[in-house]
C-alpha positions as CSV (number, residue, x, y, z in Angstrom):
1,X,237.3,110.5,97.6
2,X,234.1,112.5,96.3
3,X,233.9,114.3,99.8
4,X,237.2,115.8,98.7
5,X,236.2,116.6,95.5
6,X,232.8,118.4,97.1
7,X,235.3,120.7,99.6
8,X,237.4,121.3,96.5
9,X,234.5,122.6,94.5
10,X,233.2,124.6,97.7
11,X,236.7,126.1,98.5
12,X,236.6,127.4,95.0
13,X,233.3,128.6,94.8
14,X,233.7,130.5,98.7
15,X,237.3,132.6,96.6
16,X,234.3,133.4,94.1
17,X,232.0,137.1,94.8
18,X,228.7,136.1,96.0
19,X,227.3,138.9,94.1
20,X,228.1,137.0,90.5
21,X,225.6,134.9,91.3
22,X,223.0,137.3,92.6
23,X,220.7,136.8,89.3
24,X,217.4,134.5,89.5
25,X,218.6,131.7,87.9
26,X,221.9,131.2,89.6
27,X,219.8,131.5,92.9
28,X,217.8,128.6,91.5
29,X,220.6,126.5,91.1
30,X,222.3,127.2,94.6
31,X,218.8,126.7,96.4
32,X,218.3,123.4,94.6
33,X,221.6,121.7,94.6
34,X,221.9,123.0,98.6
35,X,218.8,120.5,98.4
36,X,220.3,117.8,97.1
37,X,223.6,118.6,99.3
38,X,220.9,118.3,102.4
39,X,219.3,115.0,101.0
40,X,222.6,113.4,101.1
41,X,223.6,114.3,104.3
42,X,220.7,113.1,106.0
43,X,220.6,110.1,104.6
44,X,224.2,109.2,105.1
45,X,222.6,110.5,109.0
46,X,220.5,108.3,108.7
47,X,222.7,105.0,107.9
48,X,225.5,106.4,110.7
49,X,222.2,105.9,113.1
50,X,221.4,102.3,112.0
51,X,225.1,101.6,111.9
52,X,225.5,102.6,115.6
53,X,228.3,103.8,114.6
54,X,228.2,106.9,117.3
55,X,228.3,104.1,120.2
56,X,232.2,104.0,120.1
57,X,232.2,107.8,121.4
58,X,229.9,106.8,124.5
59,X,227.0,108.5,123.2
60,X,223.1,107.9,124.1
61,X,221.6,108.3,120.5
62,X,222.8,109.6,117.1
63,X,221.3,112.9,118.3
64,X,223.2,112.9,121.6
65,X,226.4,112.5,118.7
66,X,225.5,115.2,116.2
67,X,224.3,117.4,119.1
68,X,228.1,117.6,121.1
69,X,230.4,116.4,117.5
70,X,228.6,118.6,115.0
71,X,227.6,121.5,117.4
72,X,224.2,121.3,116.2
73,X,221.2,122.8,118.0
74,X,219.3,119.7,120.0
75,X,216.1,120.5,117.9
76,X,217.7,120.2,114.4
77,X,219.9,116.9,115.4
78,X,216.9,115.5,116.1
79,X,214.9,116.3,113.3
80,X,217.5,115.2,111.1
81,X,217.8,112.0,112.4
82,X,214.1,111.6,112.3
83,X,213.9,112.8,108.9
84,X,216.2,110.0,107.6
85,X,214.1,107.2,109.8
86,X,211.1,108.8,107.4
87,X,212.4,108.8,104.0
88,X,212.9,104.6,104.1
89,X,209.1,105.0,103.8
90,X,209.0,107.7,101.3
91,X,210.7,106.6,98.4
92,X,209.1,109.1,96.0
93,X,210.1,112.0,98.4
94,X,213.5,110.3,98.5
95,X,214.2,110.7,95.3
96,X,213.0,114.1,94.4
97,X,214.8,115.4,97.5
98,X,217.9,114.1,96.2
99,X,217.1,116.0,92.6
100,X,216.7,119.1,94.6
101,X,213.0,119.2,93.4
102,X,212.0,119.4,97.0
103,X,213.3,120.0,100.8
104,X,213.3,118.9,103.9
105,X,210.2,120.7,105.0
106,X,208.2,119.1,102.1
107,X,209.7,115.6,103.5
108,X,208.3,116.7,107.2
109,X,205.1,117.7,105.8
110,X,204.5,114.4,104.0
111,X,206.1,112.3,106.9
112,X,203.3,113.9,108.9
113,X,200.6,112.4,107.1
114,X,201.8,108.8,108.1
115,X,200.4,106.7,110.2
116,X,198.9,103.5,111.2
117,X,195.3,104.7,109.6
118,X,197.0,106.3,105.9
119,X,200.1,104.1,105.6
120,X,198.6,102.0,102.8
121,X,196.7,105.5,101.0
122,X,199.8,107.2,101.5
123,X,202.0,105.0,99.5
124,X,199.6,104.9,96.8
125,X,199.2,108.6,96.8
126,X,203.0,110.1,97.6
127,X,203.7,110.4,93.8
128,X,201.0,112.5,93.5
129,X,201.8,114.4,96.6
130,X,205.2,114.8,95.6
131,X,204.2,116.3,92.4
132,X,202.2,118.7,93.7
133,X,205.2,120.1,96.3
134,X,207.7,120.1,92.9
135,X,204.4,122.8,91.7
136,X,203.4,124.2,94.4
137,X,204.2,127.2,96.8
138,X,204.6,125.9,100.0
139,X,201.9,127.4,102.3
140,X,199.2,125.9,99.0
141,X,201.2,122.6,99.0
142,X,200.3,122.6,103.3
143,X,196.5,123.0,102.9
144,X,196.7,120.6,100.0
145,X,198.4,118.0,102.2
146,X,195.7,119.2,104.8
147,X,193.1,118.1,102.6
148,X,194.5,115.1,101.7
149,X,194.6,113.7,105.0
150,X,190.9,114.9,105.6
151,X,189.8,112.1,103.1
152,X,192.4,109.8,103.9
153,X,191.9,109.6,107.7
154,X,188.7,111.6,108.9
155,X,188.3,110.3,111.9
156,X,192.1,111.4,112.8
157,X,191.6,114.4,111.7
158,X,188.7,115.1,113.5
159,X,190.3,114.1,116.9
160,X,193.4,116.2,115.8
161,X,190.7,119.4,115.6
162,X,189.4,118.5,119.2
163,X,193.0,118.4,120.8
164,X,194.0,121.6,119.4
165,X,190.8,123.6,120.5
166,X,191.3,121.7,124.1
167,X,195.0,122.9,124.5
168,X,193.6,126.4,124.6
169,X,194.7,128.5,127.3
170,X,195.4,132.3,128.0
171,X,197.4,132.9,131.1
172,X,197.9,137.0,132.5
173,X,200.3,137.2,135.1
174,X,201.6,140.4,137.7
175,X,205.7,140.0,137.9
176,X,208.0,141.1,141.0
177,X,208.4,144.6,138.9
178,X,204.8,145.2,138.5
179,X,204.7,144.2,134.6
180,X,202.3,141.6,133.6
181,X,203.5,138.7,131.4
182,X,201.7,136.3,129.5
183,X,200.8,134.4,126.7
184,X,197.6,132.6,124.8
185,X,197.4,129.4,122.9
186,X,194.1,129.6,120.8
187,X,192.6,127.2,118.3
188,X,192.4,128.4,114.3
189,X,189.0,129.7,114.6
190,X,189.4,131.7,117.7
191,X,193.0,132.6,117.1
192,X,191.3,134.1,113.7
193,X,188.7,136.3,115.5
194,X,191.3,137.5,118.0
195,X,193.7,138.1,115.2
196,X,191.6,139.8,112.8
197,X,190.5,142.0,115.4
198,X,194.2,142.7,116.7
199,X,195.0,143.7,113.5
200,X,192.6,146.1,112.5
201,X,193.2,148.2,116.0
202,X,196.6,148.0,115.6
203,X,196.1,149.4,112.0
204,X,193.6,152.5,113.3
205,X,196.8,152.9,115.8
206,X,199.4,153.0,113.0
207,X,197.4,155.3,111.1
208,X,197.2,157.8,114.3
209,X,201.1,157.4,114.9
210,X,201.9,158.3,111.0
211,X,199.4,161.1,111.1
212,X,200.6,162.7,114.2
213,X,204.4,162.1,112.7
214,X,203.6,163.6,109.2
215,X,202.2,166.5,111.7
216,X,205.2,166.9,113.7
217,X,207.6,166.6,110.8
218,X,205.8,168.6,108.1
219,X,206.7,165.8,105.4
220,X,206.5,162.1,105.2
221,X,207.5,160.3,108.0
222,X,209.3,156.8,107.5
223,X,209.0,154.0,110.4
224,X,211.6,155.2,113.0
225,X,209.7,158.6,113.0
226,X,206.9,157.0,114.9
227,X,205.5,157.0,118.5
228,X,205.4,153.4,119.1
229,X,206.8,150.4,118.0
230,X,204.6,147.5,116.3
231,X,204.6,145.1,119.7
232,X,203.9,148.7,121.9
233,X,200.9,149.3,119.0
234,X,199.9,145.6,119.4
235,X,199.8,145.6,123.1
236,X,198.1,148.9,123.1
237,X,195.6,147.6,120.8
238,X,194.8,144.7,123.1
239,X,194.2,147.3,125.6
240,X,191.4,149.5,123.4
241,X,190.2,146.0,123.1
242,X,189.2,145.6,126.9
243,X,188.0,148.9,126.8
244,X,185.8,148.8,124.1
245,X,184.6,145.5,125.8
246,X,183.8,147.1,129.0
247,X,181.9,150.0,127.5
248,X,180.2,148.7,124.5
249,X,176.3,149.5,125.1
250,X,173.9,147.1,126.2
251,X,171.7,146.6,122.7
252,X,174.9,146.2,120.7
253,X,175.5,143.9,118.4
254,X,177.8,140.9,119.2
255,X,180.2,140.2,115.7
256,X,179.1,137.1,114.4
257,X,181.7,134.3,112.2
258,X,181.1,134.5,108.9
259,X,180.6,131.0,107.4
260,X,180.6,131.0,103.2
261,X,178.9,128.4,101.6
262,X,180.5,127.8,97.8
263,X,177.8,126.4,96.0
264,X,179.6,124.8,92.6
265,X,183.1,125.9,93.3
266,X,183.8,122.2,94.6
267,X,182.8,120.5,91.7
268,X,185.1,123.2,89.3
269,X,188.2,123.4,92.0
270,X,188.1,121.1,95.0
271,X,187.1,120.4,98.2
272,X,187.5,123.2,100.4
273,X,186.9,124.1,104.2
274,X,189.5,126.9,105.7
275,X,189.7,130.1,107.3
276,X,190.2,133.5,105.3
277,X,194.0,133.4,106.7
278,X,194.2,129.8,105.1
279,X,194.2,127.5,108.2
280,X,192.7,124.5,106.7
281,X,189.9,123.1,109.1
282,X,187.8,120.1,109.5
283,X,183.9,120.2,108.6
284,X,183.7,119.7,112.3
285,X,185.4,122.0,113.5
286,X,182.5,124.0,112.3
287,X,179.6,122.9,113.9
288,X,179.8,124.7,117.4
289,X,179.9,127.9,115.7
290,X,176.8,127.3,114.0
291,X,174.1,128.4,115.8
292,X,176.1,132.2,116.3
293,X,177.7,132.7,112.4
294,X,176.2,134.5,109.8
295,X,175.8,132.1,106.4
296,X,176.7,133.5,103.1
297,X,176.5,131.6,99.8
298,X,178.6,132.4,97.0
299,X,177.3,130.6,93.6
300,X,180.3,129.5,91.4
301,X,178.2,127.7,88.7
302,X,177.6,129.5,85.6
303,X,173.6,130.4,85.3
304,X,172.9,130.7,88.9
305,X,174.7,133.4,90.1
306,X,173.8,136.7,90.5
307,X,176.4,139.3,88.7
308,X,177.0,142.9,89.0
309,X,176.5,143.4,85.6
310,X,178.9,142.3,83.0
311,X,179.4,146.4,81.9
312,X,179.4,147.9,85.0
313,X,183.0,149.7,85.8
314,X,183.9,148.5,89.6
315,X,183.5,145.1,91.2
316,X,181.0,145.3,93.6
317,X,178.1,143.3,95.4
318,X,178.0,139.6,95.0
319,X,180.5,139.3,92.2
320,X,183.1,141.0,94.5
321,X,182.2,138.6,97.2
322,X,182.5,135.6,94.8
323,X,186.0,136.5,93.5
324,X,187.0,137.4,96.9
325,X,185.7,133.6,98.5
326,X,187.3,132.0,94.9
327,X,190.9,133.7,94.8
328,X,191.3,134.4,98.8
329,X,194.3,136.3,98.5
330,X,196.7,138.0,95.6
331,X,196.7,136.1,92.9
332,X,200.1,137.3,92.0
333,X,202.5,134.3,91.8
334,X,205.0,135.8,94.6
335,X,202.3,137.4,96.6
336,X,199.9,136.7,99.9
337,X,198.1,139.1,100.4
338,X,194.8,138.1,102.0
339,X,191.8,139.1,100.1
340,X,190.6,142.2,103.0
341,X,193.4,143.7,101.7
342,X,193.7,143.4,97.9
343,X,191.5,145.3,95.0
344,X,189.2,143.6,92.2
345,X,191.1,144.2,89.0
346,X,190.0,143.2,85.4
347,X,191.8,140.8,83.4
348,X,190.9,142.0,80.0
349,X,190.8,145.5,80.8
350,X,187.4,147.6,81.2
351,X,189.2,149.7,78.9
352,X,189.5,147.1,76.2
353,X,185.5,145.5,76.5
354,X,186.7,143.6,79.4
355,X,183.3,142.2,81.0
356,X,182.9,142.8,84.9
357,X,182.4,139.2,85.5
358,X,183.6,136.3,87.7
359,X,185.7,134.9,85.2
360,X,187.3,138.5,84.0
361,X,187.7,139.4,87.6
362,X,190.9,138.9,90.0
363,X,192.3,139.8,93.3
364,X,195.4,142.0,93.2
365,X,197.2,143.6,96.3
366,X,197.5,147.3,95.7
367,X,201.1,147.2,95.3
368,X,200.6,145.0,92.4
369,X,197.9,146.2,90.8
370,X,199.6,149.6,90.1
371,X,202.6,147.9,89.1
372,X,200.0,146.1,86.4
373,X,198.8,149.2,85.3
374,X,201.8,151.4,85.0
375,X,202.4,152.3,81.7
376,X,206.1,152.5,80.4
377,X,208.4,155.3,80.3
378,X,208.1,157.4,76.6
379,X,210.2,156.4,74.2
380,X,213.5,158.5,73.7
């Protein structure tokens, strides 16, 4: 029996040392053919659920079967129960699942999109959906899929937006012990002020922790040498937050969103509407923020734009701004970076004639803009 075969062939391969297949490409091949082992399971799942064939045992469901037989978490028995109900309408995801092309998350994400609205569009579009997950990092194949369901079902989508901003809700509490508990549920705008603004606290706080460490120690600290912890620095941060709220002066300034309008870059790239941290958004979404964001346009089209000057030495001005809004993060394949924190490196060196342009420009995290520019060891 081929089951047989299959715990043969994983018997021998659990006597063999993991580390022999520690290089990239044997990685590859374990990731993708534990895809293909996953496929097949859930679809045999799947036909053990239409076959009833848990009813015998005196179970509910097939999750009810997996759940107590298989000792599976509640949540993943039923997700694979509902993935296998999804892939008889997704042949194309079907079948590249079971080549290990993709995985069970790229099947969720596309089973998403399905509905009573995009059932039709959706089976003319999953091979080009699919292709795009067998290309695509994951997060980029998410906001792609996002997009897609934007022109496919609006109207959904635009509903979708509303519930999410309605289930907002921030809840403070004072326990029996005196500590307060809580916990917030924002929408992607909001949660992306709050965020940011978390963030850039908790990094003024880091920076004081690692200066009063390097202090203390008279060298370079390293993480367990610091005062607080990140969640003590995050909750301390929300903290200098209230503060600064409750003492800002009266003719400050209230931060404004920043809304970017890419004039051009649709017409080159695609549509595009999403947050600097990604969160794809509906035009919509937009519109109550309107009358308090400050408007930006960045000019993609070759002729209108204004440049820094093609010889200057640094990126600055509007061209930073454009390759910022174009690339949004590291453009390093196995990097994410957002674009607050990355550099503006040249393509074609500045060394070598290389212009100061949109085109020769490119967002780089630090760590991998040095590791670009290091120059290798002298020959022996």
């Amino acid at each position: 029996m081929e089951l047989d075969v299959l715990t043969a062939a994983l018997d021998q391969l659990g006597r063999s040392d993991p580390s022999a297949y520690a290089d990239q490409e044997s990685i590859q091949a374990l990731q993708r053919q534990l895809a293909r082992l996953e496929a097949f399971t859930t679809e045999a799942t799947a036909a053990f659920d239409t076959a009833g064939n848990w009813v015998p045992d005196g179970a509910r469901n097939a999750t009810a079967w997996l759940t107590t037989r298989c000792r599976l978490p509640r949540s993943q028995a039923r997700r694979q129960v509902r993935r296998g109900r999804d892939l008889r309408h997704l042949p194309e995801c079907a079948r590249a699942w079971a080549d290990g092309d993709i995985t069970g998350s790229h099947v969720d994400a596309v089973a998403s999109l399905r509905n009573e609205a995009t059932e039709e569009t959706l089976a003319r579009d999953e091979t080009m959906l699919v292709d795009q997950a067998r290309s695509l990092r994951f997060d980029r194949f998410i906001r792609a899929a996002a997009y897609w369901r934007q022109l496919a079902d609006p109207d959904s989508a635009d509903e979708d937006a509303e519930r999410r901003r309605a289930r907002r809700d921030v809840y403070l509490v004072k326990s029996f012990a005196g500590t307060w508990l809580g916990a917030m549920t924002l929408d992607p705008i909001s949660g992306s002020i709050v965020s940011a603004e978390l963030e850039r606290l908790e990094a003024e706080l880091f920076e004081a922790d690692w200066a009063e460490a390097r202090e203390a120690l008279g060298r370079k600290p390293n993480l367990l040498h610091l005062a607080r912890t990140p969640g003590q620095r995050r909750a301390d941060a929300l903290v200098e937050m209230a503060t600064r709220s409750m003492t800002c002066p009266q003719d400050g300034r209230r931060p404004a969103p920043l809304f970017t309008v890419m004039v051009g870059y649709e017409t080159l790239h695609g549509r595009i509407c999403q947050l600097a941290d990604g969160s794809v958004l509906t035009p919509g979404s937009l519109l109550r923020w309107l009358d308090q964001a400050d408007l930006e346009r960045a000019v993609f089209a070759p002729g209108r734009r204004i440049e820094v000057g093609a010889t200057a030495r640094l990126f600055s001005g509007a061209t930073r701004r454009a390759i910022e809004v174009r690339d949004r993060e590291c453009t390093h394949p196995y990097c994410d970076v957002p674009s607050r924190s990355c550099q503006v490196d040249h393509v074609q060196p500045w060394a070598e004639g290389g212009p100061t342009t949109q085109e020769n420009g490119r967002l780089l995290c630090p760590f991998h803009n040095r590791l670009r520019n290091q120059r290798p060891p002298p020959a022996a």
